[in-house]
C-alpha positions as CSV (number, residue, x, y, z in Angstrom):
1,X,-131.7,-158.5,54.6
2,X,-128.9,-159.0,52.5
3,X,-131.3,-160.6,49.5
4,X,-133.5,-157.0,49.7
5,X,-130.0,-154.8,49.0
6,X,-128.7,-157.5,46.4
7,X,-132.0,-156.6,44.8
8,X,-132.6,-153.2,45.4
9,X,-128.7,-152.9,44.0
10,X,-129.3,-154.3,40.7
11,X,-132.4,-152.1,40.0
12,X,-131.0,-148.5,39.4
13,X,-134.0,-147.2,38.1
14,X,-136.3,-148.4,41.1
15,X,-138.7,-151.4,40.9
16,X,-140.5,-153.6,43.1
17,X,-139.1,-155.8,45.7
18,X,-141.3,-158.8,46.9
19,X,-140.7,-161.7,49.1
20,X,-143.2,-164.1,50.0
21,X,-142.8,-166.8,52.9
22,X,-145.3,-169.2,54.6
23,X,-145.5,-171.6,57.9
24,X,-144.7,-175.2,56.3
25,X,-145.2,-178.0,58.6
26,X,-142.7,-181.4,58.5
27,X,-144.3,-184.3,59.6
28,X,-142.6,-186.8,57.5
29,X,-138.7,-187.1,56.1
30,X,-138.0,-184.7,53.4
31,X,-135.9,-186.7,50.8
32,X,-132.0,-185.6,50.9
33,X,-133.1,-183.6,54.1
34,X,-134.3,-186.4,56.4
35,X,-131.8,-184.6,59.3
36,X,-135.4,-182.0,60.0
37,X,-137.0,-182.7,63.0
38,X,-141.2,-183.0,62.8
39,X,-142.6,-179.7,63.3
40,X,-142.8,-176.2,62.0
41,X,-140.9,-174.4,59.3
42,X,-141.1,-170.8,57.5
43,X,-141.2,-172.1,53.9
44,X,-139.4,-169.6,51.9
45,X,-142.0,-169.2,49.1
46,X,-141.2,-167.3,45.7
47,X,-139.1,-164.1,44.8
48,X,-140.7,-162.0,42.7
């Protein structure tokens, strides 16, 4: 929520707002994250 008004604040003039997001699943360790448990994740995708 708070990314959506950061971004609709710094477009005065209007624009487009789009977030993307996908179901990521961990079944091995992530390097520097190795802490995350097997299974599934939202993966946050791009902002546009």
């Amino acid at each position: 929520m708070n990314l959506v008004s950061n971004a609709a604040e710094a477009q005065p003039s209007g624009g487009k707002i789009i977030i993307s997001t996908r179901n990521q699943y961990v079944d091995m360790p992530i390097k520097d994250y190795e802490e995350i448990e097997k299974g599934e994740f939202i993966d946050p995708g791009r902002f546009f």
